[in-house]
RONUGU-43303 format. One record per residue: residue number from 1; x, y, z of N, C-alpha, C, O in turn. Coordinates in pm, whole numbers, plus 50000, padded with zeros to 5 digits. Each point is the difference from the previous one (the first is absolute). Example, Ala and Ser with C-alpha at 12.3 -4.5 7.8 and 13.67 -1.06 7.14 Angstrom:
<rs>
[1,[51319,49431,50780],[49911,50119,50000],[50090,50120,50000],[50104,49998,50066]];
[2,[49861,50107,49862],[50082,50119,50006],[49923,50109,50073],[50051,50111,50017]];
</rs>
This chain:
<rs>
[1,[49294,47614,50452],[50062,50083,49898],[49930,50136,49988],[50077,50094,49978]];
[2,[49793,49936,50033],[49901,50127,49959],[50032,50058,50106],[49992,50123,50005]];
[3,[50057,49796,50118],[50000,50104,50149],[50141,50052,49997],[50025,50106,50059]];
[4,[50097,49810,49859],[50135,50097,49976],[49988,50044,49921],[50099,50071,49992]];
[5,[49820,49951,49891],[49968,50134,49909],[49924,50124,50106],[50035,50117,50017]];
[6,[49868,49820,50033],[49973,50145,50088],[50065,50070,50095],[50018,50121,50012]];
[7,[50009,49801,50044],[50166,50063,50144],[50099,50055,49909],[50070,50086,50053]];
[8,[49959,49882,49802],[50122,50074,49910],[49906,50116,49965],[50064,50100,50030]];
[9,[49845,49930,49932],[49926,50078,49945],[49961,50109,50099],[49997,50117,49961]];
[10,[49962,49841,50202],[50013,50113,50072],[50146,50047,50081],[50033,50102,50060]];
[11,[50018,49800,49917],[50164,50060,50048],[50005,50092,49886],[49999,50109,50058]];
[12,[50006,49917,49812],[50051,50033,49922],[49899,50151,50031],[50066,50095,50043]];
[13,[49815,49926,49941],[49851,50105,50009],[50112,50097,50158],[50043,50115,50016]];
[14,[49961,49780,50050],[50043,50107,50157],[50098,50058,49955],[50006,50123,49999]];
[15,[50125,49770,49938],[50127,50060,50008],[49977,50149,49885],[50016,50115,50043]];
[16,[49945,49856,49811],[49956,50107,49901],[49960,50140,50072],[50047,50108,49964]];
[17,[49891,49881,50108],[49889,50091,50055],[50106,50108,50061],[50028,50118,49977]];
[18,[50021,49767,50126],[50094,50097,50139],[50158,50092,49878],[50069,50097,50031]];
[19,[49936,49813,49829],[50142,50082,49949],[49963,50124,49946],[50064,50105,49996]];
[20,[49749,49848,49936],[49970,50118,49938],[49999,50182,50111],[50025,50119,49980]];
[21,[49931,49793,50132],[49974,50072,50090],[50127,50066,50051],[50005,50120,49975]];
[22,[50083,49835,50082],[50134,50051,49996],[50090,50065,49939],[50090,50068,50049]];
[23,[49878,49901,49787],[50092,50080,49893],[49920,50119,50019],[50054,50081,50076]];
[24,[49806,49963,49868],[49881,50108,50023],[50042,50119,50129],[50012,50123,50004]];
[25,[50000,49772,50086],[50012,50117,50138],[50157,50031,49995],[50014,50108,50058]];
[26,[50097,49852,49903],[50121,50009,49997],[50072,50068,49879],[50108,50060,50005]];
[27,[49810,49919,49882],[50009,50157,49886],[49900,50106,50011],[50007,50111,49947]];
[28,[49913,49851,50118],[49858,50122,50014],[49962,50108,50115],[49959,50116,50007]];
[29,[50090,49753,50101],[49949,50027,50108],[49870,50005,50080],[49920,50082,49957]];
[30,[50042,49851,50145],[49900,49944,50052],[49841,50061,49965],[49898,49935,49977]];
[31,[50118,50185,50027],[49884,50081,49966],[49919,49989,49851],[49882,49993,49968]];
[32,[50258,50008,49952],[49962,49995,49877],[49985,49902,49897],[49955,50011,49886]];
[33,[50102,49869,50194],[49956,49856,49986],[49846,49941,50035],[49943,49904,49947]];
[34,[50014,50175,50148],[49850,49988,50022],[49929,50099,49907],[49899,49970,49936]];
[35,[50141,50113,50062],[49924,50072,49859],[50015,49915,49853],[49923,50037,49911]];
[36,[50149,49878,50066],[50056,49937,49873],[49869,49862,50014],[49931,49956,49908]];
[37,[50070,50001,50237],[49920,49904,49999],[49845,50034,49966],[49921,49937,49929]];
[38,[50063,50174,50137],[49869,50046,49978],[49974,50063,49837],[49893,49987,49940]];
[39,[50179,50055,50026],[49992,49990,49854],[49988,49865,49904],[49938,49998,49894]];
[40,[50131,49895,50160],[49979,49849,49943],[49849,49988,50001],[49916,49984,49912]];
[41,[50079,50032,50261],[49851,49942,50031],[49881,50046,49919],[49898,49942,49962]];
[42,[50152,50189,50022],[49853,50093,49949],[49994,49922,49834],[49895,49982,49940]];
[43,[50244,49980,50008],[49967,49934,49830],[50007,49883,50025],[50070,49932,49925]];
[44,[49860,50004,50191],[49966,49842,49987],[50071,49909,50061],[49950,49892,50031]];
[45,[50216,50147,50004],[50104,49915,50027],[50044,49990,50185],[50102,50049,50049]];
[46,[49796,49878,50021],[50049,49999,50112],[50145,49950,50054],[50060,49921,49929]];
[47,[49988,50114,50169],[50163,49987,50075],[49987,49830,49947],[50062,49945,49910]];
[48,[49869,50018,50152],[49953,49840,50044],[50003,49937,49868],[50043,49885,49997]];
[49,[49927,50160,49914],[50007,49946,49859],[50080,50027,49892],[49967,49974,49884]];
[50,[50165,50090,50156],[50131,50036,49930],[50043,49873,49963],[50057,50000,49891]];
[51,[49935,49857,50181],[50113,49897,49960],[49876,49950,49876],[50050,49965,49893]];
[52,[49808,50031,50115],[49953,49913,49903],[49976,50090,49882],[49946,49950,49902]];
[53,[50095,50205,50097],[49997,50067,49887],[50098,50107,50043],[49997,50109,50056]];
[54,[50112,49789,49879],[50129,50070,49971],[49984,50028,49914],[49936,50098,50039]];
[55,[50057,49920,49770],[49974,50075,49910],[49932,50121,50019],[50020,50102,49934]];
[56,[49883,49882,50172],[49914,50131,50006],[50064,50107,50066],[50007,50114,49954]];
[57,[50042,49849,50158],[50109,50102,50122],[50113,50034,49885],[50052,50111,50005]];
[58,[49972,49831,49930],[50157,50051,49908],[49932,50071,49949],[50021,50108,50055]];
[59,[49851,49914,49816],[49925,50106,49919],[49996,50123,50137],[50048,50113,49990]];
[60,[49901,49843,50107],[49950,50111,50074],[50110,50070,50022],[49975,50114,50038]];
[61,[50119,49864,49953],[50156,50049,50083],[50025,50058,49856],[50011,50121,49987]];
[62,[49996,49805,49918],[50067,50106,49897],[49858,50112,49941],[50039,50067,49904]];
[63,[49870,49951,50120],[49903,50063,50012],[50022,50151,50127],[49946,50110,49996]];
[64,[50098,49865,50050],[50021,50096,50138],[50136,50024,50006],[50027,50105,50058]];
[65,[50081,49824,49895],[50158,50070,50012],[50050,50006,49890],[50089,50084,49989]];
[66,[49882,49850,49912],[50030,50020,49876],[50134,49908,50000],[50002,49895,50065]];
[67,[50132,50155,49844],[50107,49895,50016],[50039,49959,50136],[50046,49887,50018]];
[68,[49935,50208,50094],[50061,50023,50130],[49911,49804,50032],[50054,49910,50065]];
[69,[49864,50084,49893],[49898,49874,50022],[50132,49859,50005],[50036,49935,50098]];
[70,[50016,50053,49751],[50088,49911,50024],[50145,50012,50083],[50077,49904,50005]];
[71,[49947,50206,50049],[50123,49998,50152],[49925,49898,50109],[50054,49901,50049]];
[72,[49823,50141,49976],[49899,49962,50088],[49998,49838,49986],[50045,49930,50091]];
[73,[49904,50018,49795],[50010,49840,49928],[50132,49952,50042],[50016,49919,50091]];
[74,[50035,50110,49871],[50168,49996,49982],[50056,49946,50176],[50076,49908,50028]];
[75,[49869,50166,50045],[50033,50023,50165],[49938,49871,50044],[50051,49931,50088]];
[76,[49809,50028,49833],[49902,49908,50098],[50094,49855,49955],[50048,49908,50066]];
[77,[49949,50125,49789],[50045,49860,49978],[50143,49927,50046],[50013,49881,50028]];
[78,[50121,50250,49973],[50089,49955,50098],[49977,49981,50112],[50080,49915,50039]];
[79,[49827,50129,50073],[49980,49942,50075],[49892,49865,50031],[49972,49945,50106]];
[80,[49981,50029,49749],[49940,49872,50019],[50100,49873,49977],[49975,49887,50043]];
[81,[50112,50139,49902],[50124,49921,49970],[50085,49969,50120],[50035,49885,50024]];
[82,[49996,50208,50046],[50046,50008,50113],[49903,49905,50122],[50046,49914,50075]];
[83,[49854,50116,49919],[49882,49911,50087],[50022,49859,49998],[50019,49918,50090]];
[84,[49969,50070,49732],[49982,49881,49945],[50123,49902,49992],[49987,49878,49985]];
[85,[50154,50200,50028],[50062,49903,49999],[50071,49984,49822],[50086,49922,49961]];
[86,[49836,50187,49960],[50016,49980,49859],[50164,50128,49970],[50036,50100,50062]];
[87,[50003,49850,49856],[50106,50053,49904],[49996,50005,49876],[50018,49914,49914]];
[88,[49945,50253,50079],[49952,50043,49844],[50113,49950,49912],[50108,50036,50047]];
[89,[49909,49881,49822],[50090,49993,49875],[49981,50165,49953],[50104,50066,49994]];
[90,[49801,49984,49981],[50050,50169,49965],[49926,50072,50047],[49894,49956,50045]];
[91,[50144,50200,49959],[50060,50081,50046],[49838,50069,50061],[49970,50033,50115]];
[92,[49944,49973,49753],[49875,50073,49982],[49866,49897,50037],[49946,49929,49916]];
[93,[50026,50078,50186],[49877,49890,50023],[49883,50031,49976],[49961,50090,50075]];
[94,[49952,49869,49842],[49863,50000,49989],[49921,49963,50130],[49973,49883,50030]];
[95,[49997,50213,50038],[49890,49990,50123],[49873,49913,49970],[49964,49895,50054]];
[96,[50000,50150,49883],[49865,49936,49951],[49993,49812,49985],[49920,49920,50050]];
[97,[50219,50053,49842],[50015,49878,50004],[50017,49943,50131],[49929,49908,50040]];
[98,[50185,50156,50045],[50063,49889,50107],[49907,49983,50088],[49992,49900,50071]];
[99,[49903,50231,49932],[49889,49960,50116],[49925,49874,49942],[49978,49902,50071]];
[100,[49996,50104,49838],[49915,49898,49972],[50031,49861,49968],[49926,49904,49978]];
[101,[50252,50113,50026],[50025,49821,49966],[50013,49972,50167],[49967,49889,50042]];
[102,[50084,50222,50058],[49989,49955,50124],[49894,49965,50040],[49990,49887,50048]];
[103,[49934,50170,49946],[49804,49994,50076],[49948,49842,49882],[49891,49948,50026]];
[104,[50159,50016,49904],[50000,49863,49905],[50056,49869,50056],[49952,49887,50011]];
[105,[50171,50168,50022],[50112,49926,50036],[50067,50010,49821],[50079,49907,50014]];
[106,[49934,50121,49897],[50013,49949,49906],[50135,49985,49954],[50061,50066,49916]];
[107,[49991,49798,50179],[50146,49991,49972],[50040,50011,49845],[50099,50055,49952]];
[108,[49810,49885,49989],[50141,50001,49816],[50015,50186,49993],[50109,50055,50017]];
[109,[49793,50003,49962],[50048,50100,49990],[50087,50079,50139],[50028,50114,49961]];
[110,[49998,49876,50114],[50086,50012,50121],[50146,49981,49972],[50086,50087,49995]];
[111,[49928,49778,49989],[50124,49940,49952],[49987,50050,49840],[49996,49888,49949]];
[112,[50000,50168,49982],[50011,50077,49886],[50060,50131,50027],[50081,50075,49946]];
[113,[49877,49923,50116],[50065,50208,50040],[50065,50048,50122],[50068,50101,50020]];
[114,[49881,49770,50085],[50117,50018,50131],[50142,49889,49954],[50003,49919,49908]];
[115,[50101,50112,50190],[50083,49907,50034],[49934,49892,50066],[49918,50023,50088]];
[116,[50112,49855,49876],[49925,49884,50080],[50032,50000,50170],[50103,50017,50066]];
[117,[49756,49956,49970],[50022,50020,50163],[49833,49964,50038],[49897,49976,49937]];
[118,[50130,50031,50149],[49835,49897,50070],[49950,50118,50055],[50049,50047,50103]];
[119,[49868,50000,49845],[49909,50120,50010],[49914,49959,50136],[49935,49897,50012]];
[120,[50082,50222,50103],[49955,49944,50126],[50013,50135,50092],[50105,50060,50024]];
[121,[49771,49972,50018],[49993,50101,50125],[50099,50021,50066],[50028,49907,50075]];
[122,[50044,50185,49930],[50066,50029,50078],[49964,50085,50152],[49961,50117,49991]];
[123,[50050,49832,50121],[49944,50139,50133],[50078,50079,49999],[49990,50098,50073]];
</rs>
């Protein structure tokens, strides 16, 4: 059981990583996505440690874009839904939460706010 919490937990760390990384270079553009990182890095928040401090990357983002921060949220988490296999019930998703009931597993709250569906990696 602790070894399918950890295989969910780094499926979840890789997959997080590569959307953050993709939305960043795809509204920013490559250059300035590495400047964004190096700005994380310099206040503490390495690339590598976005999935276990998601609260912190969201402060940092609305710290540095201001509202433009939640378009950004907004982007990761439809595409974590999309990954996942999940179907938002509404419209406005809290980033912060869904990362963290995913990186949990935390179905009750899942099935609270998605359409029911078996939350599962998608390639």
């Amino acid at each position: 059981m602790a070894s399918q919490s950890l295989d969910w937990e780094e499926k979840f760390r890789d997959c997080l990583i590569e959307i953050v990384n993709e939305t960043l270079a795809t509204h920013f553009g490559k250059e300035a996505t590495e400047t964004i990182y190096i700005y994380l890095e310099g206040n503490g928040l390495k690339k590598k440690d976005i999935p276990t401090k998601v609260k912190i990357f969201s402060k940092s983002l609305r710290e540095v874009f201001g509202d433009e921060a939640l378009l950004i949220e907004n982007l990761i988490a439809e595409k974590l839904c999309l990954r996942f296999n999940l179907k938002p019930k509404k419209e406005n998703l809290d980033f912060v939460e869904l990362a963290i009931a995913i990186k949990s597993f935390n179905t009750r709250f899942l099935r609270s706010v998605y359409e029911p569906s078996h939350a599962q990696l998608k390639d």
